[in-house]
N, C-alpha and C positions, 0 to 999 in steps of 0.2 A: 271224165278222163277215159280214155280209150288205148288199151293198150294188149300189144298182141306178145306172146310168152314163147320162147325160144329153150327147149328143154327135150333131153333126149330119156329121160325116166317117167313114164308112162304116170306114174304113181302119185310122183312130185308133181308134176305138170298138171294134173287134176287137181292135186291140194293147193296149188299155187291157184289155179282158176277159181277153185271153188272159194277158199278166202278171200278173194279179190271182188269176186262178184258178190258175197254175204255182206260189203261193205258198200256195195253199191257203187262199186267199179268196172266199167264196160270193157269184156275180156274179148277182143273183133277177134281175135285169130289166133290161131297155136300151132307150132311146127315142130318137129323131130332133129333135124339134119337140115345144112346150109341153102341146098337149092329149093326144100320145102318153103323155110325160111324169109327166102327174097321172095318168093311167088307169093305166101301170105301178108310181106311188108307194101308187096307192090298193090295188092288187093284192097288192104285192110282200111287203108286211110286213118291210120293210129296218131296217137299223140306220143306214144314212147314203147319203144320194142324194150322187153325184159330179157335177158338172154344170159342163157348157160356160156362160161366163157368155152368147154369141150364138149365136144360136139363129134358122131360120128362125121366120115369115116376112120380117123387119126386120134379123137380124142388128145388134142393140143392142144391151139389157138384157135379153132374154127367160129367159137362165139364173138372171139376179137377180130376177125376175118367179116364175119355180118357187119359188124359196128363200123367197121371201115367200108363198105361197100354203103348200109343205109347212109350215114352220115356223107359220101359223093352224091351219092342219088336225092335225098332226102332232108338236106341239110335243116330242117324244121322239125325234124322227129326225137325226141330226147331218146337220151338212151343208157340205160340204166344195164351192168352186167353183173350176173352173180358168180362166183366163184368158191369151192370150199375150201383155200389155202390161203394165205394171206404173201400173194403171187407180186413182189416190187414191179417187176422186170413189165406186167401183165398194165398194172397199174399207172406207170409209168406212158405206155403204150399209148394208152387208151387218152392219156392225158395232152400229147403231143400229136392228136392226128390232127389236128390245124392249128394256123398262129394261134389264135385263139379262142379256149376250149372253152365250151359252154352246153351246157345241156346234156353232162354226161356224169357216170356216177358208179364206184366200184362198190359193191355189196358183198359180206362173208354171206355162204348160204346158212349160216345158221343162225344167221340175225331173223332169215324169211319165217322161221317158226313163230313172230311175233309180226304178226300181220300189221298191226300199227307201226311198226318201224319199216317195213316195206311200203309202206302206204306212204308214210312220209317221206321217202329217199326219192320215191317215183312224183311223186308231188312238186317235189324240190325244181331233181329235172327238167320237169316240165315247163316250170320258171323260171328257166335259165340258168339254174345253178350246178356248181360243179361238185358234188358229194364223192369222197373217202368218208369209206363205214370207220367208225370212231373205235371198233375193237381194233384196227388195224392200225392207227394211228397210237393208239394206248400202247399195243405189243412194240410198237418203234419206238416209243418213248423210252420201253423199258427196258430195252437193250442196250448193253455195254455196249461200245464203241471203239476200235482200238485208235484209228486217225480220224476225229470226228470234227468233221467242219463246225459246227453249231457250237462246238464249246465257247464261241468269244460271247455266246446269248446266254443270258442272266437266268435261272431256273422259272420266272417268272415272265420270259420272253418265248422262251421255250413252251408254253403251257399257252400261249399266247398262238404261237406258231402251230404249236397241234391243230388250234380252232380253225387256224387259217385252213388247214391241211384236211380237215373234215370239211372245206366247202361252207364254213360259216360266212358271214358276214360282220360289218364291222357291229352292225346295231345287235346280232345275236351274239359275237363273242363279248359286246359289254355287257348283254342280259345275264349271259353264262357267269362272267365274273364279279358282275354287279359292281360294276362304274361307268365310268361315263363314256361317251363313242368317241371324244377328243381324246381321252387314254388311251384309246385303244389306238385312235391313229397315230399317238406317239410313239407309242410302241412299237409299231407296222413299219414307219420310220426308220426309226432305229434299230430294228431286225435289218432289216435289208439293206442299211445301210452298212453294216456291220457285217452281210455276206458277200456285199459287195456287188449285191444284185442291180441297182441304181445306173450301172455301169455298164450292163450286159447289154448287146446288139439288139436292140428290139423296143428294149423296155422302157415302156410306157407309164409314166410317174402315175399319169391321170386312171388310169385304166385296170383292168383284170391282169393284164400280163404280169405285173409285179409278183401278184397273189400267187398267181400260177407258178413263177419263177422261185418263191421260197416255197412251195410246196416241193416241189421234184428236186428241190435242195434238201428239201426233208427228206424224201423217199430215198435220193441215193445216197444217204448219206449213213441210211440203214442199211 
């Protein structure tokens, strides 16, 4: 796996290299700031850009600003962002820059201290899948709600919908809960049925859009 690290803290960006390549992952390229950035994505020939979502000169959205530029240019490149807040608005973002999303993946940065779970998030990616860090779906689980869409989902639908919302699949969330993958697509079912998603302009019974579509039902609904 080949992948170039998008990070403005000198210090991190070494620790993030230097774990990455102790595990026997190919680190092409490393940049500071957004035009560094493109010029080492255009270079690199990576499999998936790692990227800080604040980035000089604004330290705002400049890492979500990459992700949208590689992903026109690059549509092949997964793309994996870290951030140290558990940012909806960011997550969301990143989830809607085309019909549909694939090969992208929001990370708290303080999951990256556990080089095995960055390892696996970027892994993911790179397979097409679409990853929310699972602390970030926990912290929305466990928030009150004052008008919450999701209350017509059964607490067990809900714990269902997290998995979905971490970018699982149907065969890992029946691992996760230990039944079968027909359970679990009743369940998928009857979430979405039940949000009303089935209904939405786009969506695709067969396909990822669904998934997607009760994900960002999750997210704004935090």
């Amino acid at each position: 796996m080949r992948v170039v690290i998008v990070e403005d803290q000198p210090l991190f960006l070494d620790a993030i290299a230097t774990s990455l390549q102790s595990r026997e992952v190919d680190v092409v390229g490393r940049a500071r700031e957004v035009e560094e950035a493109m010029r080492v994505v255009d270079e690199a020939a990576a499999d998936v850009a790692l990227l800080d979502i604040r980035l000089p000169p604004g330290y705002t959205d400049e890492g979500l600003q990459v992700a949208e530029m590689v992903r026109r240019r690059y549509p092949e490149v997964a793309i994996l962002v870290l951030s140290s807040y558990a940012e909806l608005a960011f997550a969301e973002r990143l989830l809607v820059m085309e019909a549909e999303p694939h090969a992208v993946g929001y990370l708290l940065k303080e999951r990256v201290g556990d080089v095995g779970d960055l390892i696996d998030a970027l892994t993911r990616v790179v397979a097409g899948e679409v990853v929310v860090d699972s602390h970030i779906v926990a912290r929305l689980m466990a928030r009150r709600r004052r008008h919450d869409p999701l209350a017509v989902l059964t607490a067990h639908e809900r714990r269902v919908l997290g998995l979905v919302a971490e970018g699982r699949s149907n065969l890992g969330i029946a691992q996760q809960l230990d039944c079968r993958i027909s359970t679990v697509e009743k369940h998928l079912v009857s979430i979405t049925a039940k949000l009303g998603l089935r209904d939405a302009p786009g969506a695709d019974r067969r396909g990822v859009n669904l998934r997607v579509l009760a994900t960002l039902e999750f997210l704004r609904s935090s």
